[in-house]
C-alpha positions in Angstrom: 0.0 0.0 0.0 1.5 3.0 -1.3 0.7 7.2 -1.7 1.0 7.9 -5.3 -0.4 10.2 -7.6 -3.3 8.7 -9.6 -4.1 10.0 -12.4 -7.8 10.8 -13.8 -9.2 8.6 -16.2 -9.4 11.3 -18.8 -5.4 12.2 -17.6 -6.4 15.8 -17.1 -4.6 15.8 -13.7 -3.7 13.1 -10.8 -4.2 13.3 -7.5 -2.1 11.9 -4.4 -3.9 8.3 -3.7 -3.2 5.5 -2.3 -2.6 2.6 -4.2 -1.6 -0.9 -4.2 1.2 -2.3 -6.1 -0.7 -5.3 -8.0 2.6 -6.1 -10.1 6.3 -4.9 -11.1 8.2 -5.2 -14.1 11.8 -6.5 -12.9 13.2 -4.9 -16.3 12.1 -1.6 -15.7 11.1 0.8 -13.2 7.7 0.3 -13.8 4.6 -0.9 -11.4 1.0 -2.2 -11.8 -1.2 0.0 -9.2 -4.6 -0.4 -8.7 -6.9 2.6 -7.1 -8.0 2.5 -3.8 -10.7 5.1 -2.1 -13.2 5.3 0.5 -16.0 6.1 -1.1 -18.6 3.9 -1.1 -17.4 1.3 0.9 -20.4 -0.2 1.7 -21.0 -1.3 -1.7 -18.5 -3.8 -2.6 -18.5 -5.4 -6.3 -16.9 -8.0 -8.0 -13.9 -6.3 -9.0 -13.4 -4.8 -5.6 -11.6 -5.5 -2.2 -13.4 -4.2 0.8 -10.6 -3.0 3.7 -12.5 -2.1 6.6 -11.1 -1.3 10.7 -12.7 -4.6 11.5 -11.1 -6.7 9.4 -8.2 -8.7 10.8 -5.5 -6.8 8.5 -6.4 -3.2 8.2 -3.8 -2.4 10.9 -1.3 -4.0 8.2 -2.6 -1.7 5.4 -2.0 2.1 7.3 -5.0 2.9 6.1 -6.8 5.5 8.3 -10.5 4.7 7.1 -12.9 1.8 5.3 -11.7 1.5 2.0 -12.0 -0.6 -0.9 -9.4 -1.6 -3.4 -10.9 -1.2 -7.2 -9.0 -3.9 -9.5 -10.9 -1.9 -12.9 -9.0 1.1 -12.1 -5.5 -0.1 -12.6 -2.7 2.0 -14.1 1.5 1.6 -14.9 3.7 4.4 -13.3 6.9 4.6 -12.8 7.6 3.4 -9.3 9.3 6.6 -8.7 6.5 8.3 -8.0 5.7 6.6 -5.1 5.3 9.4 -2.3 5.2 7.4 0.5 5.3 3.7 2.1 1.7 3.4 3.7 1.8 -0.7 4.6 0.8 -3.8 3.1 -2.1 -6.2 2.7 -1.7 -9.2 4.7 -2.4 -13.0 3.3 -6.5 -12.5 3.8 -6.8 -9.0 1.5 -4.3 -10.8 -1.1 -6.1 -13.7 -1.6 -9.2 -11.1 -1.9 -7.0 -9.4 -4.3 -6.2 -12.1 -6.5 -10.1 -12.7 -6.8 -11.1 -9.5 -7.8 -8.6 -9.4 -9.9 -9.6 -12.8 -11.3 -12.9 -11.3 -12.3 -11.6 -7.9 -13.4 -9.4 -9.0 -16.2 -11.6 -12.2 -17.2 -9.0 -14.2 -16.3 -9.7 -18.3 -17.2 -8.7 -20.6 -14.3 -9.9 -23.6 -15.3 -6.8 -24.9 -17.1 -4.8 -24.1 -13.9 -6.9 -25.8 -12.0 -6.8 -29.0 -14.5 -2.5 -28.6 -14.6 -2.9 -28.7 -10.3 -5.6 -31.8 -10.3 -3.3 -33.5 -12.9 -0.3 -32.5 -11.0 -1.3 -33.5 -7.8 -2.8 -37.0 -9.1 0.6 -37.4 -10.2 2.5 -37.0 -7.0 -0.3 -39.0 -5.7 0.7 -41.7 -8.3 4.6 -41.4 -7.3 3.6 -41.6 -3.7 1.6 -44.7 -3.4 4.0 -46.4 -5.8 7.1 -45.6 -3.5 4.8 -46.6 -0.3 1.5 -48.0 -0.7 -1.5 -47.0 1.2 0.5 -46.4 3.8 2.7 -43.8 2.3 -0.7 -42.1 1.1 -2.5 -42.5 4.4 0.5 -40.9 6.2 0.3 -38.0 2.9 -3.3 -37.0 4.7 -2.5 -37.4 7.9 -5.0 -40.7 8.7 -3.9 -43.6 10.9 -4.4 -47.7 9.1 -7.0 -48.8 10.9 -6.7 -52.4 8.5 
């Protein structure tokens, strides 16, 4: 969670906003930010994150006030123009993050989540033939009761 000047969406001016840094390009000194204000709040959709004082991270954020993180209004700035350090969003609001932004840029999952079943069948596979049942009853944690 940063301070960093936003710019409007018609780029007539930009206005010192926090932000959060949804990506960075290693070969340049670029970053991904994506808008976050406090109006609102109480109306969260799809392609939002709601960060309110009860939720178990906002002390993380140093955010002052509910806010909600809006994954459609995402821009690329130099990362020099980051003003100030505010915090960051704990494993929770990431998560939350990742969702919206799931849903904001359309993003497919099923094939990632066909590469992790056929993955983890495989390890599955590799387990049981190294060690049986055993070996796969010890993977999820259950006692042989045979």
């Amino acid at each position: 969670m940063v301070l960093v000047p936003f710019p409007f969406t018609d780029l007539s001016t930009s206005k010192l906003r926090p932000a959060v840094i949804v990506g960075i390009d290693g070969s340049a000194d670029d970053a991904v930010f994506a808008f976050v204000g406090s109006r609102q709040v109480t109306q969260i959709g799809s392609s939002e994150v709601a960060v309110v004082p009860n939720h178990p991270e906002f002390s993380l954020t140093g955010l002052v006030t509910s806010s909600k993180v809006r994954t459609a209004k995402l821009v690329t700035l130099s990362r020099s123009l980051v003003r100030r350090w505010l915090g960051r969003l704990g494993p929770l609001l990431i998560a939350d993050l990742d969702r919206a932004l799931v849903a904001t840029l359309a993003i497919n999952m099923v094939p990632y989540r066909e590469n992790g079943r056929r993955d983890e069948r495989s390890r599955l596979l590799r387990l049981h033939g190294a060690g049986g049942v055993p070996a796969l009853l010890a993977d999820l944690a259950v006692e042989d009761s045979g």
